[in-house]
PyMOL Python script that loads the backbone (N, CA, C, O; Angstrom):
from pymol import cmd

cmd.read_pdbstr("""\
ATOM      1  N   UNK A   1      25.640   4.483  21.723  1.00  0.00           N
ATOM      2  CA  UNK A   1      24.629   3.450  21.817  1.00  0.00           C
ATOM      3  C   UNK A   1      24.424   3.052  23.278  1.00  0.00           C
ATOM      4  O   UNK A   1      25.217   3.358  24.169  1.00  0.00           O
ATOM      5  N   UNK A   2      23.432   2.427  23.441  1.00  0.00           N
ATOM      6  CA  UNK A   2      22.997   2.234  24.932  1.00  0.00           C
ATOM      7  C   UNK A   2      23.993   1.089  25.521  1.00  0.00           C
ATOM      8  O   UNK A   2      23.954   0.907  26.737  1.00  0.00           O
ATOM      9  N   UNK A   3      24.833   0.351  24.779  1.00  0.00           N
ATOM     10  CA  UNK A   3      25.640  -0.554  25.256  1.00  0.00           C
ATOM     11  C   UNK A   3      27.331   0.251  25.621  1.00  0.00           C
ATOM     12  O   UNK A   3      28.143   0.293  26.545  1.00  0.00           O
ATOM     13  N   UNK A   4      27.201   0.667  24.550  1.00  0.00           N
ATOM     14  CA  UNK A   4      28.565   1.596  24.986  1.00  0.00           C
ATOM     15  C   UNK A   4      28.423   2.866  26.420  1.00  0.00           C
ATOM     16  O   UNK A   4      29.402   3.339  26.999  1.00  0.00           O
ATOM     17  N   UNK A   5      26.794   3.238  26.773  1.00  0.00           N
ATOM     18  CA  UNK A   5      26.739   4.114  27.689  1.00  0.00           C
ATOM     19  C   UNK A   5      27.088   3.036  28.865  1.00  0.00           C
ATOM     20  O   UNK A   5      27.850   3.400  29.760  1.00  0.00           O
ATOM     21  N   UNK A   6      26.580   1.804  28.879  1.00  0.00           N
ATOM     22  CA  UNK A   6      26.241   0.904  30.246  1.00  0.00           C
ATOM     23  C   UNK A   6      28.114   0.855  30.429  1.00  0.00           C
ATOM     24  O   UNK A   6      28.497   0.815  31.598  1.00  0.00           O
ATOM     25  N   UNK A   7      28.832   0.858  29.710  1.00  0.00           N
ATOM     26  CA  UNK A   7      30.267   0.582  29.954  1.00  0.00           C
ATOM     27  C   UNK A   7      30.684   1.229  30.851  1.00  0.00           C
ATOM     28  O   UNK A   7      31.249   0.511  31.677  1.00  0.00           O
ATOM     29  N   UNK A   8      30.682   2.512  31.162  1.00  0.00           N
ATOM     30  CA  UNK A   8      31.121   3.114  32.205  1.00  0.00           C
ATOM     31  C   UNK A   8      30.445   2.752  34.080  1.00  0.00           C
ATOM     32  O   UNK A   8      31.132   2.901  35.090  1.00  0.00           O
ATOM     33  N   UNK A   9      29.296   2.377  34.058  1.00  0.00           N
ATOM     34  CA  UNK A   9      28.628   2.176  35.248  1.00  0.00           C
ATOM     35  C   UNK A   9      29.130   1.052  35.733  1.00  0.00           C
ATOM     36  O   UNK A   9      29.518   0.871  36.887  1.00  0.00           O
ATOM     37  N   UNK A  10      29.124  -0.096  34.400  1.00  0.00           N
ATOM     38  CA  UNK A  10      29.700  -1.699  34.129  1.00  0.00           C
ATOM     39  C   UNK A  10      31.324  -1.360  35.205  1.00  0.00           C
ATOM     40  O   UNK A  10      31.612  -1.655  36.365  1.00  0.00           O
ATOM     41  N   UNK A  11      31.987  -0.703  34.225  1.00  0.00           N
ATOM     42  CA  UNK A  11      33.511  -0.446  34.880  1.00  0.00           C
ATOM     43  C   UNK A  11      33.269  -0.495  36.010  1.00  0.00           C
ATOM     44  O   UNK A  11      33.594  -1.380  36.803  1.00  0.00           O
ATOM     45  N   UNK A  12      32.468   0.773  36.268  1.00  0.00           N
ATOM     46  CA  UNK A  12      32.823   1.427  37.929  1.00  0.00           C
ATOM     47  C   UNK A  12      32.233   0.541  38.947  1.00  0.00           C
ATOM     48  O   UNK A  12      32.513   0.761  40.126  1.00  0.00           O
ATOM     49  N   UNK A  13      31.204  -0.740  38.543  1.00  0.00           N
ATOM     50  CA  UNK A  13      30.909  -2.006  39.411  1.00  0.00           C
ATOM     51  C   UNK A  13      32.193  -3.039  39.271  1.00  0.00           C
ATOM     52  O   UNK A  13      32.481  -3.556  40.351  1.00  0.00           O
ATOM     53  N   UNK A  14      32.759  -3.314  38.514  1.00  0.00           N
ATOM     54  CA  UNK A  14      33.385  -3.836  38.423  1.00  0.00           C
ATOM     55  C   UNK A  14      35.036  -3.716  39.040  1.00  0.00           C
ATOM     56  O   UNK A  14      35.836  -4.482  39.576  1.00  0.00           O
ATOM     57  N   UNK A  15      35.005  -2.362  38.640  1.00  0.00           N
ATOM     58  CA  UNK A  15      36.405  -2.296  39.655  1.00  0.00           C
ATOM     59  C   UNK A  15      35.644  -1.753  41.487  1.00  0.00           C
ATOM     60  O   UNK A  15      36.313  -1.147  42.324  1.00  0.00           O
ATOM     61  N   UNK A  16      34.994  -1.944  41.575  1.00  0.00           N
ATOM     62  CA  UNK A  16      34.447  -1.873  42.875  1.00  0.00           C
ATOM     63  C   UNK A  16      34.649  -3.691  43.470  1.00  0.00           C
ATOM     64  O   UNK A  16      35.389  -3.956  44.418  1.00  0.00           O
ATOM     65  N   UNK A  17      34.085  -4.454  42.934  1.00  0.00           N
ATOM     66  CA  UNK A  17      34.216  -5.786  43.060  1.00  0.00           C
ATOM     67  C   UNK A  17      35.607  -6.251  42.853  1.00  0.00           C
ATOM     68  O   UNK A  17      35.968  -7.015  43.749  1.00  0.00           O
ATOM     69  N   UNK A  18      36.620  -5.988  41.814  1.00  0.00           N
ATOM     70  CA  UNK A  18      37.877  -6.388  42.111  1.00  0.00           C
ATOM     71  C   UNK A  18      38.730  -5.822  43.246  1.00  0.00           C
ATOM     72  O   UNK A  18      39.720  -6.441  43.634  1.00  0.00           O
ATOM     73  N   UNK A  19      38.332  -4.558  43.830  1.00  0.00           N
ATOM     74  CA  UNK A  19      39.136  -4.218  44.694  1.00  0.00           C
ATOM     75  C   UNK A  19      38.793  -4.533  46.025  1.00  0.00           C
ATOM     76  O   UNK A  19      39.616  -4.104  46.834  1.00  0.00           O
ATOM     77  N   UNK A  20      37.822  -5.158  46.520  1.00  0.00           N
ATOM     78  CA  UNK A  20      36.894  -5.630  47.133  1.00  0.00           C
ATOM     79  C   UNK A  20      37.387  -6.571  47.283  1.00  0.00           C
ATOM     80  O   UNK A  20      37.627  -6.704  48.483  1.00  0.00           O
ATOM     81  N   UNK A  21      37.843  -7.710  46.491  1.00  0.00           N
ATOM     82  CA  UNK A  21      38.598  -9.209  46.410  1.00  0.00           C
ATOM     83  C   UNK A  21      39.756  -9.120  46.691  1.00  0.00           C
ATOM     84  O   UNK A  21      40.283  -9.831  47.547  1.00  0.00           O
ATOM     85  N   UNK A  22      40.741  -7.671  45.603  1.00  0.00           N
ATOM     86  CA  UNK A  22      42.086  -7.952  45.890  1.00  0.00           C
ATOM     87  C   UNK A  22      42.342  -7.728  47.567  1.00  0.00           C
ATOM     88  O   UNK A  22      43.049  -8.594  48.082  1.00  0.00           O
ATOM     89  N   UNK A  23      41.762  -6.497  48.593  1.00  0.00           N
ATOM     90  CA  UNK A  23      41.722  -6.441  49.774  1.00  0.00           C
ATOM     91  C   UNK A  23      41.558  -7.150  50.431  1.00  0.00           C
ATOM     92  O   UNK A  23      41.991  -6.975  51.570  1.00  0.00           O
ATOM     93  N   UNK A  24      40.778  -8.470  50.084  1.00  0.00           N
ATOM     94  CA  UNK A  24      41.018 -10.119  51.124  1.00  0.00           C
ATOM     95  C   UNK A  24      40.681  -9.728  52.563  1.00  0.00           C
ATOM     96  O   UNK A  24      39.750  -8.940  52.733  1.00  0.00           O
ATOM     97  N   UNK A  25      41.533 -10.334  53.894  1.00  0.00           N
ATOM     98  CA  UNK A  25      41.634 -10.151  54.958  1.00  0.00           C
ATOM     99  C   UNK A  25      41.595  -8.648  55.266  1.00  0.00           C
ATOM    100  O   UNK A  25      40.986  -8.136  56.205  1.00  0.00           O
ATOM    101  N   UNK A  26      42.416  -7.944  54.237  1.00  0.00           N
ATOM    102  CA  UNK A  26      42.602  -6.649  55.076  1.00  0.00           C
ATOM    103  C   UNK A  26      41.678  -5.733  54.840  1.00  0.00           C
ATOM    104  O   UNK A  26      41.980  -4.551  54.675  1.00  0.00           O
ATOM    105  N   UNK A  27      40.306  -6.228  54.794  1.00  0.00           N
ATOM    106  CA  UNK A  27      39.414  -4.928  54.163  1.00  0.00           C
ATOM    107  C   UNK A  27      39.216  -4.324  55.594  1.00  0.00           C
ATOM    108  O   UNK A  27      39.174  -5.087  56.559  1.00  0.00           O
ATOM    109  N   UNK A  28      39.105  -3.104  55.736  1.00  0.00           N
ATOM    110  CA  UNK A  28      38.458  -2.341  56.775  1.00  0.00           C
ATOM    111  C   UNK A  28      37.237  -1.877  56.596  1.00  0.00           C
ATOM    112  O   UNK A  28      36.722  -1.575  55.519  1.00  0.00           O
ATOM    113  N   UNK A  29      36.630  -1.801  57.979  1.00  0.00           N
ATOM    114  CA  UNK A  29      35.074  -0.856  57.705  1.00  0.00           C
ATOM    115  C   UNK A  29      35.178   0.271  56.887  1.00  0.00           C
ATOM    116  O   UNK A  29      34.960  -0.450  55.913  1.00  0.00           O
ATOM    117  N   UNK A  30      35.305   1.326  56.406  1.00  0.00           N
ATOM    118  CA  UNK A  30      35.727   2.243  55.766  1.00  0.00           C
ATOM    119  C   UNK A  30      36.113   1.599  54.454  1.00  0.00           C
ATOM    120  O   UNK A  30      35.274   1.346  53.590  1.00  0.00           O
ATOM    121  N   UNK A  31      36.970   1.427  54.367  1.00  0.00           N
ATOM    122  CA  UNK A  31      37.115   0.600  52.855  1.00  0.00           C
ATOM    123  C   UNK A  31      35.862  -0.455  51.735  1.00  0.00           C
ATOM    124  O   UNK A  31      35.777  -0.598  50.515  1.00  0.00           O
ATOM    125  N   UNK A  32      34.710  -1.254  53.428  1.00  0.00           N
ATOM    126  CA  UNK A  32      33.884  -1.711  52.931  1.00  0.00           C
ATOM    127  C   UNK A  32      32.853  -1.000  52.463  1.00  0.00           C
ATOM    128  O   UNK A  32      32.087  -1.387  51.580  1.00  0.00           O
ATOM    129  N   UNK A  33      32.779   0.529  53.295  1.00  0.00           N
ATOM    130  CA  UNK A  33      31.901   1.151  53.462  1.00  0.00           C
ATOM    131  C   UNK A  33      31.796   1.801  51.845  1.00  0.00           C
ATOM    132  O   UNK A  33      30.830   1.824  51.082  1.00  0.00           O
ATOM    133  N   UNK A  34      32.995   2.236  51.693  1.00  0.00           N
ATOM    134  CA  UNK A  34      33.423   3.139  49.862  1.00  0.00           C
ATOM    135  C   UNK A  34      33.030   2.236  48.859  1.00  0.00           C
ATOM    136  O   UNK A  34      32.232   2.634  48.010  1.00  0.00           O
ATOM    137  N   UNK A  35      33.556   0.828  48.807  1.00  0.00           N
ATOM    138  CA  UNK A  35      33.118  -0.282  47.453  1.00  0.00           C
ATOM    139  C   UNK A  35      32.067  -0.367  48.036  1.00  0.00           C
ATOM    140  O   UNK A  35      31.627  -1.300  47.364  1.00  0.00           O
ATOM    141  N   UNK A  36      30.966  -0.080  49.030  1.00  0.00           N
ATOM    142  CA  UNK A  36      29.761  -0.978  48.393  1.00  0.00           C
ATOM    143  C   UNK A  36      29.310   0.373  48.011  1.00  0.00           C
ATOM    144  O   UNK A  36      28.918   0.310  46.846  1.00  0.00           O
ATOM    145  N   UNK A  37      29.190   1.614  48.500  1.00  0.00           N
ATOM    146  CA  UNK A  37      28.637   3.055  47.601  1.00  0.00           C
ATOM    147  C   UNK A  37      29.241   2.952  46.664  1.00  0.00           C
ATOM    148  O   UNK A  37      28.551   3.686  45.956  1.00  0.00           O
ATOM    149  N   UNK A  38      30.125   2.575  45.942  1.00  0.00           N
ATOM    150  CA  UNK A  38      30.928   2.572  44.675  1.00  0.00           C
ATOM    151  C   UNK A  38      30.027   1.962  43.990  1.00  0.00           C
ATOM    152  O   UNK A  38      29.425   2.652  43.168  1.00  0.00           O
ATOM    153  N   UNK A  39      29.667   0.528  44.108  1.00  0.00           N
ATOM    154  CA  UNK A  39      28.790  -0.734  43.408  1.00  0.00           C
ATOM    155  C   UNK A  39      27.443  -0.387  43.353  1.00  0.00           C
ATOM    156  O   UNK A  39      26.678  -0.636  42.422  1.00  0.00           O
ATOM    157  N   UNK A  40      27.093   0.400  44.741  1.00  0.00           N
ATOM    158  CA  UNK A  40      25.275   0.308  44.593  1.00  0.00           C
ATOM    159  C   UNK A  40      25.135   1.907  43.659  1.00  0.00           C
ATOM    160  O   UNK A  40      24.131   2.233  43.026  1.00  0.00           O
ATOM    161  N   UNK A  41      26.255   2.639  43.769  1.00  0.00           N
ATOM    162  CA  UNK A  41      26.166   3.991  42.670  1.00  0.00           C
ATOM    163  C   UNK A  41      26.342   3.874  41.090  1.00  0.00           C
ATOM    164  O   UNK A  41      26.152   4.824  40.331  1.00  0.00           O
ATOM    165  N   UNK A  42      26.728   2.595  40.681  1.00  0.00           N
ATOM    166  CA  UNK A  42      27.378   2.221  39.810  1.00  0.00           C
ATOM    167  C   UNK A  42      25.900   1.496  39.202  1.00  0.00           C
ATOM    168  O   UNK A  42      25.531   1.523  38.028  1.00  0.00           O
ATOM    169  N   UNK A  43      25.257   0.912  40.249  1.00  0.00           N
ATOM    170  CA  UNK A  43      24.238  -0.013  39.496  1.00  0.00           C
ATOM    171  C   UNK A  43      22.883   1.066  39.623  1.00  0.00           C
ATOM    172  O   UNK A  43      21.886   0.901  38.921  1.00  0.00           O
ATOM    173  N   UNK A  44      23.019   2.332  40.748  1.00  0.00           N
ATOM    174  CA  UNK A  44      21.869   3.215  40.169  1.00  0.00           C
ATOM    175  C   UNK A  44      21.971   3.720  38.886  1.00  0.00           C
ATOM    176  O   UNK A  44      20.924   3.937  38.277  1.00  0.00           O
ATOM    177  N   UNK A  45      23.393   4.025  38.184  1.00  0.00           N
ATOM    178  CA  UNK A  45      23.627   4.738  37.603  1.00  0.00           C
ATOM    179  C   UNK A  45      22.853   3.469  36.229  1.00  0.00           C
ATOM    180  O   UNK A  45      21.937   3.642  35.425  1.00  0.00           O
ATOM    181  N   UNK A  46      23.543   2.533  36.439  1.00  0.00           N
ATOM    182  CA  UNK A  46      22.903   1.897  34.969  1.00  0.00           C
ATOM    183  C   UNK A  46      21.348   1.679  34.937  1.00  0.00           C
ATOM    184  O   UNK A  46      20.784   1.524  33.854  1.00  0.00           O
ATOM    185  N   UNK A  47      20.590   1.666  36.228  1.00  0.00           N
ATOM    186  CA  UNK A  47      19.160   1.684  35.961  1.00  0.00           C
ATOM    187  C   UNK A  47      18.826   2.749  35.423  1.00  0.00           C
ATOM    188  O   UNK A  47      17.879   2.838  34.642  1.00  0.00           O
ATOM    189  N   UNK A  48      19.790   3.987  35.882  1.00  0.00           N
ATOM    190  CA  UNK A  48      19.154   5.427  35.319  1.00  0.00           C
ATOM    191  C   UNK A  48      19.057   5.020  33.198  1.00  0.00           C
ATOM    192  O   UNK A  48      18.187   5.243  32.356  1.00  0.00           O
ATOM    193  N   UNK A  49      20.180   4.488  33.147  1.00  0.00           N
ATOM    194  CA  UNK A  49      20.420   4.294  32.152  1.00  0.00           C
ATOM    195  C   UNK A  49      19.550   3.620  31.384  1.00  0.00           C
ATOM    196  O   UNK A  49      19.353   4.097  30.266  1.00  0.00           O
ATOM    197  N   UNK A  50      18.840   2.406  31.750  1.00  0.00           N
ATOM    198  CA  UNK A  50      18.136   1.590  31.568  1.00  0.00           C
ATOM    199  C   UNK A  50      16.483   2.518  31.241  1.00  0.00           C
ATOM    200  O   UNK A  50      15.865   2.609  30.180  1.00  0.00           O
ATOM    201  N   UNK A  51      16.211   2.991  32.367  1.00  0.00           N
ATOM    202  CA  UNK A  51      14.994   3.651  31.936  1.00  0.00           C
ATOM    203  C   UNK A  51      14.958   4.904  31.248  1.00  0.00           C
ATOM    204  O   UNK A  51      13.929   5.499  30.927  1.00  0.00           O
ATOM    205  N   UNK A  52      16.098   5.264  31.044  1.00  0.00           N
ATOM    206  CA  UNK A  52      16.077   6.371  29.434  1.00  0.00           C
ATOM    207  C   UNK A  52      16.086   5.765  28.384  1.00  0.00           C
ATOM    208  O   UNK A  52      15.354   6.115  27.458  1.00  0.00           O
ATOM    209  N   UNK A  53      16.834   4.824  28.303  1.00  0.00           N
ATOM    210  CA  UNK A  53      16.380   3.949  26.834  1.00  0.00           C
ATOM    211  C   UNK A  53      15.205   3.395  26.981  1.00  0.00           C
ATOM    212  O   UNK A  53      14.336   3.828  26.223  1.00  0.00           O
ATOM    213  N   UNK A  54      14.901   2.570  27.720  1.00  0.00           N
ATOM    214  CA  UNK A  54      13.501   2.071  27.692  1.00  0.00           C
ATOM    215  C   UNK A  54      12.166   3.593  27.014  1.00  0.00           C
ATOM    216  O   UNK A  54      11.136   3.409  26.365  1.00  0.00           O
ATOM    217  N   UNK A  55      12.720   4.871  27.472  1.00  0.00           N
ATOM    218  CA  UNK A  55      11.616   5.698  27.386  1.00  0.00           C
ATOM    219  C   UNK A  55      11.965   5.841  25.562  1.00  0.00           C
ATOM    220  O   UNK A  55      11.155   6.061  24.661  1.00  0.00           O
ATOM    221  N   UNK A  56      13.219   5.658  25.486  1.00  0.00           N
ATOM    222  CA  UNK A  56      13.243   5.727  23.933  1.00  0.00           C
ATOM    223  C   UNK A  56      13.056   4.930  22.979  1.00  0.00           C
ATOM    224  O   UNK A  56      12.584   5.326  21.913  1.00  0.00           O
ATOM    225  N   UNK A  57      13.353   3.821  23.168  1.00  0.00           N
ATOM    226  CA  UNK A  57      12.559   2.778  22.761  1.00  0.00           C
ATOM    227  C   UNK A  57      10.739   2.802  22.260  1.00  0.00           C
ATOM    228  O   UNK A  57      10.240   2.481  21.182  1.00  0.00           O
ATOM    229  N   UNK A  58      10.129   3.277  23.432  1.00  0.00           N
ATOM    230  CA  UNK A  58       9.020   3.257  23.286  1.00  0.00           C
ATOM    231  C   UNK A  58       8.531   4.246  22.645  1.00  0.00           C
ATOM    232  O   UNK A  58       7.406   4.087  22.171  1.00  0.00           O
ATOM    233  N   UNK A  59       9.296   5.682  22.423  1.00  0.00           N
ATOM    234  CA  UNK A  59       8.911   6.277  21.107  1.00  0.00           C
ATOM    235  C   UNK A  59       9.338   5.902  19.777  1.00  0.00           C
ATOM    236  O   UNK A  59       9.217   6.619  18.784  1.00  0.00           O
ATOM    237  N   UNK A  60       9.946   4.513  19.811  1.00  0.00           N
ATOM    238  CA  UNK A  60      10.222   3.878  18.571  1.00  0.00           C
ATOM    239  C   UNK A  60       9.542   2.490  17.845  1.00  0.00           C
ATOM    240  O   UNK A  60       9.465   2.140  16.667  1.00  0.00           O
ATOM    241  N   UNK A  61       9.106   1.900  19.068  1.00  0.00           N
ATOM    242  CA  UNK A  61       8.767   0.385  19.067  1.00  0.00           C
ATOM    243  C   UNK A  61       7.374   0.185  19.768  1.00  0.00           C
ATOM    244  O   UNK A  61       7.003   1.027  20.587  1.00  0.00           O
ATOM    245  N   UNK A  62       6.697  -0.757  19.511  1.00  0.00           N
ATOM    246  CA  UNK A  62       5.326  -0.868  20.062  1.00  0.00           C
ATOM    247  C   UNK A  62       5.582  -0.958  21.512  1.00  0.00           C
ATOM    248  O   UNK A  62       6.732  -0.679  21.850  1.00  0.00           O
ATOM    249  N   UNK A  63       4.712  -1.303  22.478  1.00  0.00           N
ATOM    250  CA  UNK A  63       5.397  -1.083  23.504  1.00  0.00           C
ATOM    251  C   UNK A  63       5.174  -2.634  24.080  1.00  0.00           C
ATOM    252  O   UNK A  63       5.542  -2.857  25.234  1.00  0.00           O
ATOM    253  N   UNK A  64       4.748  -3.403  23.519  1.00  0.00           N
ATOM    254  CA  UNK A  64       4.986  -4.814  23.879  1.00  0.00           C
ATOM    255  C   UNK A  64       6.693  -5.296  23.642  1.00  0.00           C
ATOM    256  O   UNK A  64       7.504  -5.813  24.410  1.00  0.00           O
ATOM    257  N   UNK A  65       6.777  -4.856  22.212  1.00  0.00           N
ATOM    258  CA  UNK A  65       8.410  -4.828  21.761  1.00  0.00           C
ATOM    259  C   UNK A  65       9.651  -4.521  22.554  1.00  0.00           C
ATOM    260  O   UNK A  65      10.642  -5.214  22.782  1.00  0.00           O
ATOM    261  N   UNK A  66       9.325  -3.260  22.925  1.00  0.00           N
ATOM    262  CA  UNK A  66      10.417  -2.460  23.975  1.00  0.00           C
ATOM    263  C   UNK A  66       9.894  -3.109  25.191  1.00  0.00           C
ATOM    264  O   UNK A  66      10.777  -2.909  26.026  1.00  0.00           O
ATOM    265  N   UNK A  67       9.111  -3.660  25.652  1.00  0.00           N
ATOM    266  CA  UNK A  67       9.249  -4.518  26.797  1.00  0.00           C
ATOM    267  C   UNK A  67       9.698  -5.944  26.979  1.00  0.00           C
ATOM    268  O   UNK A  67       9.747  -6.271  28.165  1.00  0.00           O
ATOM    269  N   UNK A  68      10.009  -6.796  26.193  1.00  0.00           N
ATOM    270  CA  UNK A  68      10.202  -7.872  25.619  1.00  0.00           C
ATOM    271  C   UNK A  68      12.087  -7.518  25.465  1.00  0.00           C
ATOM    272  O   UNK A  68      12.879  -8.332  25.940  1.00  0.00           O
ATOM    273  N   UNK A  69      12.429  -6.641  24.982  1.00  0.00           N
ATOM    274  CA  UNK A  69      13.868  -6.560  24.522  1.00  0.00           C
ATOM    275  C   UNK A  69      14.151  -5.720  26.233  1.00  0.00           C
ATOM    276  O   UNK A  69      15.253  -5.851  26.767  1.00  0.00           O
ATOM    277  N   UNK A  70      13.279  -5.083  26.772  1.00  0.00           N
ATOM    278  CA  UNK A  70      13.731  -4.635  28.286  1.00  0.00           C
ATOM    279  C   UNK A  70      13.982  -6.152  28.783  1.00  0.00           C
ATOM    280  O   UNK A  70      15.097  -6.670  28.821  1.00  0.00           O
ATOM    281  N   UNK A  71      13.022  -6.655  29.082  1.00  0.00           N
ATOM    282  CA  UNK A  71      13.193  -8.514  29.690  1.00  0.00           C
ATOM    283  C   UNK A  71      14.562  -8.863  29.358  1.00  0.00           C
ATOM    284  O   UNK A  71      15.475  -9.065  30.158  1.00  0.00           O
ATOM    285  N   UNK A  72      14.613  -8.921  27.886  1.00  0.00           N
ATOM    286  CA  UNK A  72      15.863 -10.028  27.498  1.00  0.00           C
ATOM    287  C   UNK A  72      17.277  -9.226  28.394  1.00  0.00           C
ATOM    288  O   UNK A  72      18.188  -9.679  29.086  1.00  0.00           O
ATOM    289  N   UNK A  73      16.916  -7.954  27.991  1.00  0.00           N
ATOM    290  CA  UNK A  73      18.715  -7.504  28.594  1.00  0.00           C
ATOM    291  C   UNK A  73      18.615  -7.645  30.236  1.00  0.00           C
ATOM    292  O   UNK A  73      19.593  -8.086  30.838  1.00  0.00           O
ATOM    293  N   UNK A  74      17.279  -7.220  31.041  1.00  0.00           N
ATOM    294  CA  UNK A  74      17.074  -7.512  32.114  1.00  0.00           C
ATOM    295  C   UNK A  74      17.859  -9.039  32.853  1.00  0.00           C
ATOM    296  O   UNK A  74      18.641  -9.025  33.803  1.00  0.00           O
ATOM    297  N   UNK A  75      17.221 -10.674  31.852  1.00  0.00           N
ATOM    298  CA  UNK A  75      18.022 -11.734  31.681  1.00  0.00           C
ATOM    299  C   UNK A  75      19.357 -11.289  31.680  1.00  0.00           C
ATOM    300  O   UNK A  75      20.086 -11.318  32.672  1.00  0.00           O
ATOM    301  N   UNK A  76      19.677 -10.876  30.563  1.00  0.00           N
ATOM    302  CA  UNK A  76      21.177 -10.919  30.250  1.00  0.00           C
ATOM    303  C   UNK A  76      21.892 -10.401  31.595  1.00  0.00           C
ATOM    304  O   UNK A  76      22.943 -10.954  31.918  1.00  0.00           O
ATOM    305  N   UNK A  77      21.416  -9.451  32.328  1.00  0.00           N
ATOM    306  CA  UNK A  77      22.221  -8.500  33.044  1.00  0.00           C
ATOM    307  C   UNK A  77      22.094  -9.566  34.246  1.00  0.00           C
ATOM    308  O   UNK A  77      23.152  -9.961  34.736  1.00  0.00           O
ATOM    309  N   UNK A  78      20.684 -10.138  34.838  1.00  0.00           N
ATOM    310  CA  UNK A  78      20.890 -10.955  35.588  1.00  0.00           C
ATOM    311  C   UNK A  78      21.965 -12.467  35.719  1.00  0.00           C
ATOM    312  O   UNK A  78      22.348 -12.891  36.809  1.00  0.00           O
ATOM    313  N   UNK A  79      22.194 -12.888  34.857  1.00  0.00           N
ATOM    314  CA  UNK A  79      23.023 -13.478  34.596  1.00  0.00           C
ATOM    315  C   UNK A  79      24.302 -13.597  34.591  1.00  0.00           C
ATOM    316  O   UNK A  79      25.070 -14.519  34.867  1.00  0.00           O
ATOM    317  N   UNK A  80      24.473 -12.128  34.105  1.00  0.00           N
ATOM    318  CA  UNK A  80      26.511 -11.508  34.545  1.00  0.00           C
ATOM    319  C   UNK A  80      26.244 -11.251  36.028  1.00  0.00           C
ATOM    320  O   UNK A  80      27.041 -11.915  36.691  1.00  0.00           O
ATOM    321  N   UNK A  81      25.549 -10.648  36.673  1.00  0.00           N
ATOM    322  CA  UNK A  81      25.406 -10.908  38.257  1.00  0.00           C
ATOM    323  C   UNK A  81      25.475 -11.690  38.935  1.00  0.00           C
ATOM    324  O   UNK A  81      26.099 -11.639  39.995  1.00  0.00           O
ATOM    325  N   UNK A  82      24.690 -12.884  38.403  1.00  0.00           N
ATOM    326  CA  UNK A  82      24.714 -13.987  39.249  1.00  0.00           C
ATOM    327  C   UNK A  82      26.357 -14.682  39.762  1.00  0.00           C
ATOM    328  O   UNK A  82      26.963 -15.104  40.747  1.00  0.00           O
ATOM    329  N   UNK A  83      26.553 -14.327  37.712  1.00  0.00           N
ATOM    330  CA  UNK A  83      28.081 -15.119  37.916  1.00  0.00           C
ATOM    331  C   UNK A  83      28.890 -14.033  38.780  1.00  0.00           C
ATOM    332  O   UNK A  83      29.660 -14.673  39.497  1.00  0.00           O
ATOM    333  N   UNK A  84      28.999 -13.011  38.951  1.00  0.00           N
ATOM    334  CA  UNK A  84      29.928 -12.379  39.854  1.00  0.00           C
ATOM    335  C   UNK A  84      29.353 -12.735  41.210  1.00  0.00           C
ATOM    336  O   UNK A  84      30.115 -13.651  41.521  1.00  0.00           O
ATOM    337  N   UNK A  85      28.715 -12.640  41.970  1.00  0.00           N
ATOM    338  CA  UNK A  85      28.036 -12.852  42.930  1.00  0.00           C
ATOM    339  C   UNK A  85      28.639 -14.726  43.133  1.00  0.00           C
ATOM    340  O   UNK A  85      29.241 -14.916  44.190  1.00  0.00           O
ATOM    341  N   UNK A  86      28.521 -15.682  42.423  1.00  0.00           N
ATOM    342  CA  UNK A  86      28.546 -16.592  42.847  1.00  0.00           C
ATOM    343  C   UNK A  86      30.406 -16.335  43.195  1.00  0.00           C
ATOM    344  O   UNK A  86      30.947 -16.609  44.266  1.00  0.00           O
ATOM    345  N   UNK A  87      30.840 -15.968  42.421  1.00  0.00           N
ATOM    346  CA  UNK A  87      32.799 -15.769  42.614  1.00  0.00           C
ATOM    347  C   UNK A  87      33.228 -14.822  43.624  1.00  0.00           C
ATOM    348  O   UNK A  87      34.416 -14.776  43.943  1.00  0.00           O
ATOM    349  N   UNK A  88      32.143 -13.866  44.291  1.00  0.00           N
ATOM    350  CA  UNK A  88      32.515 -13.405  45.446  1.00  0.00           C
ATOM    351  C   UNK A  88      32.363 -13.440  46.668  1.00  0.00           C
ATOM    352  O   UNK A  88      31.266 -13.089  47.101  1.00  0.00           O
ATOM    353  N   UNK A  89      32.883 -13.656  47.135  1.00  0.00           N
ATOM    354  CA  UNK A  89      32.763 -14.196  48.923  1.00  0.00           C
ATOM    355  C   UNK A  89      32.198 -13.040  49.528  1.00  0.00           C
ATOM    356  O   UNK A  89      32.441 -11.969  48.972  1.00  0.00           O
ATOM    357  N   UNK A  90      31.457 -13.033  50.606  1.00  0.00           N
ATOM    358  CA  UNK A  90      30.824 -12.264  51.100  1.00  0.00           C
ATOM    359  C   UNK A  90      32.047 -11.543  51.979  1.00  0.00           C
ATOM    360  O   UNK A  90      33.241 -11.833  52.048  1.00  0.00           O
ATOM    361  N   UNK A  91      31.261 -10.470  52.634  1.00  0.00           N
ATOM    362  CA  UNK A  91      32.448  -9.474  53.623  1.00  0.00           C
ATOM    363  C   UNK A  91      32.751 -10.245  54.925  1.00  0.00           C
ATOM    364  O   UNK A  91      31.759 -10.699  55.496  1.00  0.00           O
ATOM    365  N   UNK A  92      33.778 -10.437  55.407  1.00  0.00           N
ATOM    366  CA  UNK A  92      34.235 -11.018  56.694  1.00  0.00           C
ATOM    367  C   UNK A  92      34.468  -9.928  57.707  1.00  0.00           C
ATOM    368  O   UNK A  92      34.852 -10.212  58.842  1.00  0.00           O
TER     369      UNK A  92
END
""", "prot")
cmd.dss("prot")
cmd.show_as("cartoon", "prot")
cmd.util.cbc("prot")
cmd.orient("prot")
């Protein structure tokens, strides 16, 4: 299902962002350089994701429908972002 595919991209942002935190003071350039290609590969990967279902969707659903349920998870996803984003400190 399209929720169980987003899990893996989900992970691989996610442990990009915890290791990112646990490194604190000692992050190095190089180290910053790997988690943020880790995170921004992680979140191409779920748009890829995003617009294959969306294309399937729309051979299923009117296409007002499948745009309306694109929005809501769009919300939803913005929302788990925000909250990580507000709990992470920027790079020093």
């Amino acid at each position: 299902s399209f929720q169980q595919e987003l899990e893996k991209p989900r992970r691989e942002y996610s442990r990009a962002v915890i290791d990112y935190v646990s490194a604190g003071d000692t992050l190095n350039d190089a180290s910053a350089k790997r988690l943020a290609e880790q995170a921004l590969a992680a979140t191409v990967a779920e748009a890829r994701l995003r617009e294959k279902h969306f294309k399937k969707l729309l051979g299923a659903l009117p296409a007002k429908t499948a745009a309306r349920y694109a929005q809501i998870e769009n919300k939803i996803e913005a929302v788990l972002r925000y909250e990580t984003a507000a709990a992470v400190p920027l790079v020093q």
